[in-house]
TITIMAR-196952 format. One line per 2 residues: number of its first residue (from 1); for each residue x, y, z of C-alpha. Coordinates in steps of 0.02 Angstrom, whole numbers, plus 50000, padded with zeros to 5 digits. Each point is the difference from the previous one (the first is absolute). Example, Ala and Ser with C-alpha at 12.3 -4.5 7.8 and 13.67 -1.06 7.14 Angstrom:
BEGIN
1) 50615 49775 50390 | 50069 50172 49967
END
This chain:
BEGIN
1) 51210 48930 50546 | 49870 50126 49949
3) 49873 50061 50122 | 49830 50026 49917
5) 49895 50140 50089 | 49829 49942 50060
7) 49871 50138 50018 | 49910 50031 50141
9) 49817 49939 49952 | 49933 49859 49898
11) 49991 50036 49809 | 49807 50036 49949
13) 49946 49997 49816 | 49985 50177 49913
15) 49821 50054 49971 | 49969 50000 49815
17) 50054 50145 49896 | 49884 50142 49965
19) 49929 50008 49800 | 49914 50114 49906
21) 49943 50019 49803 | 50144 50028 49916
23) 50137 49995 50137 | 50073 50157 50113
25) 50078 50098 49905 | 50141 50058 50121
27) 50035 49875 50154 | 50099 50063 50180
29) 50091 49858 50098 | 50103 50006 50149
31) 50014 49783 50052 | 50055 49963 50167
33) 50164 49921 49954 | 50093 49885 50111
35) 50186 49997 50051 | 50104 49936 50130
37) 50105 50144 50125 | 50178 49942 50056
39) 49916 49940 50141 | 49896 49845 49904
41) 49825 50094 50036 | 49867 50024 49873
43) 49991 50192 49970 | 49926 50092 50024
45) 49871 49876 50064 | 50083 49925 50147
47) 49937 50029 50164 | 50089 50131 50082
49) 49921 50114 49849 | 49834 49911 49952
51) 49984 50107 49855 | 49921 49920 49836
53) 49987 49831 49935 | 50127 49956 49894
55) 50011 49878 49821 | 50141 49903 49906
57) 50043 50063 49850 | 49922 49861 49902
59) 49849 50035 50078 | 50006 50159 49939
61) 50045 49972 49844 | 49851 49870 49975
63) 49869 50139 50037 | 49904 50010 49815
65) 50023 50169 49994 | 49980 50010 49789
67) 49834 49938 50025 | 49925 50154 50110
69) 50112 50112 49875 | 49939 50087 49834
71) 50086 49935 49845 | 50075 50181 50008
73) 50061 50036 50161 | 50105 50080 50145
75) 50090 49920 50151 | 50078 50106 50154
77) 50081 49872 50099 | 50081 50046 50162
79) 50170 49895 50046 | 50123 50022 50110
81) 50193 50051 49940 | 50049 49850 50082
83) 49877 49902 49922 | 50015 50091 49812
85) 50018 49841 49885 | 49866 49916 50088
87) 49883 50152 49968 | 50063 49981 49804
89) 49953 49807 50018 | 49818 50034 50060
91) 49973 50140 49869 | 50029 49867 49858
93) 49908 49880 50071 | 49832 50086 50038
95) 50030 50039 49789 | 50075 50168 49987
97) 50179 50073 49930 | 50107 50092 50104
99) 50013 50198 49939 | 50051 50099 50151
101) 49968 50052 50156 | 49959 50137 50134
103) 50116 50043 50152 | 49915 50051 50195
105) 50128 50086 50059 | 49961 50017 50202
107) 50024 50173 50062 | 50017 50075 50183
109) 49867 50148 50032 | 50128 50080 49955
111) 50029 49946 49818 | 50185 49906 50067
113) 49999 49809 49947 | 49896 49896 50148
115) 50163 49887 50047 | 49887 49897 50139
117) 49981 49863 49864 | 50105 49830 50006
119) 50121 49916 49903 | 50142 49886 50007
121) 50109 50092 49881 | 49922 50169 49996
123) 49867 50099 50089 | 49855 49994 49894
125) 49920 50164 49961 | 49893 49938 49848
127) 49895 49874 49919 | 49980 49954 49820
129) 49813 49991 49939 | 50028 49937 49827
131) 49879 50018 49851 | 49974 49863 49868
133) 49894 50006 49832 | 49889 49843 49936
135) 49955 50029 49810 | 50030 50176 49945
137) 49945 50151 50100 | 50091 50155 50045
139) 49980 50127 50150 | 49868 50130 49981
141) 50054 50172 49948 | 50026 50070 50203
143) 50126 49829 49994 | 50115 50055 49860
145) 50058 50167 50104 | 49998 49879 50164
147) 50153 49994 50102 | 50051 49816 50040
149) 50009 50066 50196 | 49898 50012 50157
151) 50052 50078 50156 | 49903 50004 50148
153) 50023 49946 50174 | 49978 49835 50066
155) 49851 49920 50081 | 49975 49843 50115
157) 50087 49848 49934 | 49991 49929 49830
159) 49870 50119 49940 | 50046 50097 49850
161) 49953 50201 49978 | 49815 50033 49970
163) 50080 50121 49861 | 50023 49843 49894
165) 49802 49987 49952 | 50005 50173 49933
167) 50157 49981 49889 | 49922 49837 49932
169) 49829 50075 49961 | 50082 50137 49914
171) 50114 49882 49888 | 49896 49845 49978
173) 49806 49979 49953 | 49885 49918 50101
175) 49927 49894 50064 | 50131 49957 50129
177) 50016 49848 50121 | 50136 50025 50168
179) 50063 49808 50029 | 50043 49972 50172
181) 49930 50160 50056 | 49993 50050 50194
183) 49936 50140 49985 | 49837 50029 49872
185) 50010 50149 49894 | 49838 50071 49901
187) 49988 49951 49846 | 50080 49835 49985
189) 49962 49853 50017 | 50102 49922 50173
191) 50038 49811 50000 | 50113 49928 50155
193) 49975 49932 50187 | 50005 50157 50069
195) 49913 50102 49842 | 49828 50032 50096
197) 49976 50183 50085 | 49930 49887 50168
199) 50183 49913 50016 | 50135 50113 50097
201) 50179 49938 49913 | 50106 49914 50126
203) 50171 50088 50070 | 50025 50132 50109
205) 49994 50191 49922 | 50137 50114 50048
207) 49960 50156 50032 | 50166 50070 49935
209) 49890 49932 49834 | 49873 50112 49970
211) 50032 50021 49820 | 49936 50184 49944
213) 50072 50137 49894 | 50207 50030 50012
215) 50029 50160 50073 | 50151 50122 49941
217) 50093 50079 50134 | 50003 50215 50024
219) 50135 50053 49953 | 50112 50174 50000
221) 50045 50075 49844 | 50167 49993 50037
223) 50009 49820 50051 | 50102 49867 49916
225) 49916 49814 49978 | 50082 49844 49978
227) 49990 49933 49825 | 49897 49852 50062
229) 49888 50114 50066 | 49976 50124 49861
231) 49969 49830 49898 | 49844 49952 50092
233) 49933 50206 50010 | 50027 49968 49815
235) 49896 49855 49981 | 49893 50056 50114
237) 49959 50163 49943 | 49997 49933 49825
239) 49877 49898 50033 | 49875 50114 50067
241) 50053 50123 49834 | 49955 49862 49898
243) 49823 49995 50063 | 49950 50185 49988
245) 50090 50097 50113 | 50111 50159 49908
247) 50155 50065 50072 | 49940 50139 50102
249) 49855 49870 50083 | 50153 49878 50043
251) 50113 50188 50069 | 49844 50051 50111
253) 49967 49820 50070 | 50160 49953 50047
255) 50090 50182 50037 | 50137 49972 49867
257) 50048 50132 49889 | 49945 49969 49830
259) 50203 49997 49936 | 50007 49836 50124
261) 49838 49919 49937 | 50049 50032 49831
263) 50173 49915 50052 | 49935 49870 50096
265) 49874 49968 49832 | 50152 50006 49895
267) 50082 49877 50097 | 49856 49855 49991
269) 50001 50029 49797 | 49844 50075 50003
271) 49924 50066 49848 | 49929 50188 50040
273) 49844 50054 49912 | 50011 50154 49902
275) 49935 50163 50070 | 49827 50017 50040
277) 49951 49813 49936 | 49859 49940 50059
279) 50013 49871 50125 | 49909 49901 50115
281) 49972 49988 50208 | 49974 49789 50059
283) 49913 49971 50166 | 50157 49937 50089
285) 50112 50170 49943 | 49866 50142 50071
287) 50003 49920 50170 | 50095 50137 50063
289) 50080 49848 50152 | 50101 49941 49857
291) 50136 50129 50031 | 49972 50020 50205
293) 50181 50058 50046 | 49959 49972 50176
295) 50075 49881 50051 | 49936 49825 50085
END
């Protein structure tokens, strides 16, 4: 006989759905959704964890989205791997097509996958946010040379990297509205039980879960990395490349020789700039933390 989960608090009716003239143009959602563990509890809203409210799918599905959306549109909808054709389900029903999607890969200080995450069949080290168009509307121009990727580390429980907002506003227009939002960020619109700036989000913080910048590790000339490792310096220092830094500015912040950062570069696919192009310097790469060697 099936055992059907039952949540820890009574089911209240959503508030009504934010609306503007002419619709957001680009909407953020990450809904609470509800499964059963082995052990027949509602999580992650059972009471040993007392994290979130949770919803049924259906209920989910029956939120009218299309209505607060534009007739041209974006979704980024946050769903679980385990929970993948259920994120697909909801995409279609709040009115939008399924186009692709953007992989958090969660990363140690160190830039080495973040293997505290859970899983029956695997350790989960990533979460699918997946993007959805309703009418016809592509990215903006910073979108089309977007990688499909973020890595950063992990915060408290359930809440996804503040990087996120940035990507978005760079690749979608405004104005934007964050569905289920815990924690408000400027500039959009936040609709949710726990979406005003006076409400402190329920479950404990970690304070292995600081989030922050990953941090490369010094190392000798001479020394030999793992290829898992020279993956994420790759990535990594691609990713600060990509937002203004040159080769030499990479070399002097994290000690490598310029041959390595040019391998390491090489290694993540990166496309070099030519010589003496002109380039940009974003807030988050002249923090001169971002490469602290130091340690913890």
């Amino acid at each position: 006989m099936a055992i059907r989960a039952v949540p820890l608090r009574e089911m209240q009716p959503p508030p009504p759905l934010p609306h503007i003239d002419g619709g957001f143009k680009t909407i953020l959602a990450d809904p609470p959704w509800r499964f059963a563990n082995r052990t027949g509890k509602v999580a992650p809203e059972h009471r040993r964890l007392d994290r979130y409210s949770t919803l049924e799918l259906e209920d989910i599905c029956a939120l009218p989205v299309a209505s607060s959306a534009a007739a041209n549109a974006h979704l980024y909808l946050w769903a679980p791997n385990a929970l993948l054709p259920h994120g697909l389900r909801v995409l279609e029903a709040w009115g939008f097509r399924y186009v692709s999607n953007i992989v958090w890969a969660k990363r140690r200080k160190d830039g080495g996958p973040d293997g505290r995450g859970v899983g029956f069949y695997f350790r989960n080290v990533t979460e699918i946010l997946l993007f959805g168009v309703r009418g016809s509307m592509r990215t903006l121009q910073p979108g089309r040379s977007q990688v499909n990727m973020i890595e950063t580390r992990k915060r408290e429980h359930s809440r996804k990297p503040d990087e996120q907002y940035g990507l978005i506003e760079s690749c979608s227009p405004g104005p934007y509205l964050e569905l289920f939002a815990r924690h408000a960020s400027p500039g959009w619109t936040a609709w949710g039980d726990e979406a005003d700036e006076t409400i402190e989000p329920r479950g404990q913080v970690h304070p292995g879960y600081a989030g922050g910048p990953i941090q490369v590790p010094l190392l000798a000339s001479h020394v030999r990395v793992s290829d898992a490792t020279a993956d994420a310096l790759g990535a990594e220092l691609r990713r600060h490349y990509e937002s203004g830094r040159s080769i030499r500015d990479l070399s002097l912040e994290t000690s490598y020789s310029i041959t390595r950062v040019r391998s390491l570069l090489h290694r993540a696919d990166t496309t070099l700039r030519e010589r003496g192009a002109p380039h940009s310097v974003s807030a988050e790469s002249s923090d001169p933390g971002v490469y602290d060697t130091s340690g913890e």
